[in-house]
Each structure stands twice: as C-alpha cells, then as structure tokens.
C-alpha positions as CSV (number, residue, x, y, z in Angstrom):
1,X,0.0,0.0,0.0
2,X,1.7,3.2,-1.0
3,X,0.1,6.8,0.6
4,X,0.0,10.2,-0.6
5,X,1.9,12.7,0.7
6,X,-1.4,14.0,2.5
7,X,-2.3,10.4,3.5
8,X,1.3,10.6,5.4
9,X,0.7,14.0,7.0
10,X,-2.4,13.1,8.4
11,X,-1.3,9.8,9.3
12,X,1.9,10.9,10.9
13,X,2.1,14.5,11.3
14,X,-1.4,15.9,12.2
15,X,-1.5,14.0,15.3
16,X,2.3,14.7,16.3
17,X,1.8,18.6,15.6
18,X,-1.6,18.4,18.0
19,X,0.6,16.5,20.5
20,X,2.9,19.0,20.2
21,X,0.4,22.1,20.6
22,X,-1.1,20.3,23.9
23,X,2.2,20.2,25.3
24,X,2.9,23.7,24.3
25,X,-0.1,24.8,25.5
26,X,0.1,22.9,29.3
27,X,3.8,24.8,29.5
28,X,2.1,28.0,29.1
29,X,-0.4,27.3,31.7
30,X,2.3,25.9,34.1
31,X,4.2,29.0,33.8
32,X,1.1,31.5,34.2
33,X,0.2,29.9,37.1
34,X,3.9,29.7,38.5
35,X,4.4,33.6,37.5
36,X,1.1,34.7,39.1
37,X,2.3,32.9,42.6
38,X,5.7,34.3,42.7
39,X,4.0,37.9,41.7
40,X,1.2,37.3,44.8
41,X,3.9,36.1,47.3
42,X,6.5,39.2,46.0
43,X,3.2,41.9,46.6
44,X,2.4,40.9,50.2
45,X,4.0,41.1,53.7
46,X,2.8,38.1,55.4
47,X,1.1,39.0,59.2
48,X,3.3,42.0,59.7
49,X,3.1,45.7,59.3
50,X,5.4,46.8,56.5
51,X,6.4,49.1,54.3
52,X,7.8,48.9,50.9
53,X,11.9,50.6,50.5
54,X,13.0,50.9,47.0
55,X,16.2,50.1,47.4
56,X,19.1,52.8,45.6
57,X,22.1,52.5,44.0
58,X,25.0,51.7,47.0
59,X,22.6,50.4,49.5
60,X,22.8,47.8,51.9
61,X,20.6,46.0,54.1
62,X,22.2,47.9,57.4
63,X,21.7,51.1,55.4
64,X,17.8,50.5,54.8
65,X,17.2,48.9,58.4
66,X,19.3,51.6,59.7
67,X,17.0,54.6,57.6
68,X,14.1,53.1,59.5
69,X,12.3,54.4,62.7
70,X,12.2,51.9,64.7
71,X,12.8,50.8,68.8
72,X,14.5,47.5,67.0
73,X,18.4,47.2,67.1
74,X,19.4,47.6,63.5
75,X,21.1,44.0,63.7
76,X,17.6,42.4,64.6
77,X,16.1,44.7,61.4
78,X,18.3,43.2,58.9
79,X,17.4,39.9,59.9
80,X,13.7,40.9,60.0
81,X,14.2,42.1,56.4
82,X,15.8,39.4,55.2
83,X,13.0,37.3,56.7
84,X,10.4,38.9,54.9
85,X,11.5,39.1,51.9
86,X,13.4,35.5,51.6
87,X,16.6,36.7,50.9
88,X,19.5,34.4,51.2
89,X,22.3,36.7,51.3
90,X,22.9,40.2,51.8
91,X,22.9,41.1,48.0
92,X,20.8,43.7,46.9
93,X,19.9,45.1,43.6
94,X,19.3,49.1,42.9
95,X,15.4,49.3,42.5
96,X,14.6,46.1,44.5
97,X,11.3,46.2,46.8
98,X,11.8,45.4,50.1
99,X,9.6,44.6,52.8
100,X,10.9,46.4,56.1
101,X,9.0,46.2,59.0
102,X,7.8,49.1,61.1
103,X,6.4,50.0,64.9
C-alpha cells in the first residue's frame, strides 16, 4: 500500500503537531500559574506591618534597616528584612522592593 503525501501528513504529522500544541499549550499554563504565585507572594507582607523601600544604588541592608524608625536594634532589622522578603544573602539590587517592618 503506497500513501499520498497528504495520507502521510495526516497519518503521521497531524496528530504529532496536536501532540505538540497540547504540550505547548500545558507549558504555558504551568508558567502562568507559577508567574502569578511568585507575583502574589513578592506583593504581600505576610502577618506583619510593613512598608515597601526601594532600594538605591549603594545600599545595603544595614543602610535601609538603619534609615528606618524603629525601637528595633538595627542587627535584629536586617534579619527581619531578610526574613520577609526570603533573601539568602545580603545582595541587593538598585530598585529592589523590600519589605521592612515598622512599629
């Protein structure tokens, strides 16, 4: 039995291209759904009272706990800071959002 090149594309390739657009498609969904938690969990302070600091070119995380009003020593600040906003190492980046707690 011999097919025609249509024969083989609907044989073969329709149903490998719709495979491939239902994989396509799921990725997107994954990644929506991945993009709109990290965006929800970035955009709120979990059970504290916070403010958001921009932080500027040369700053450091003793330098924005330190520019805050607060009875809070500014070594337990920085670890507050870091806390809230899961920060790993000290490493910040000019126009980061932090979280910084306040009284």
């Amino acid at each position: 039995m011999h097919l025609t090149r249509r024969g083989r594309f609907l044989l073969l390739g329709l149903p490998v291209l719709a495979a491939l657009t239902m994989a396509l498609l799921g990725a997107l969904i994954l990644a929506a759904s991945w993009m709109n938690q990290a965006q929800a969990s970035s955009s709120e302070a979990p059970g504290v009272e916070a403010q958001v600091v921009t932080v500027g070119a040369g700053d450091t995380l003793w330098s924005v706990a330190a520019s805050v009003e607060s009875e809070e020593r500014t070594q337990v600040l920085i670890g507050q800071i870091a806390e809230l906003n899961d920060l790993s190492g000290s490493e910040l980046t000019p126009g980061q959002e932090l979280f910084v707690p306040v009284d």
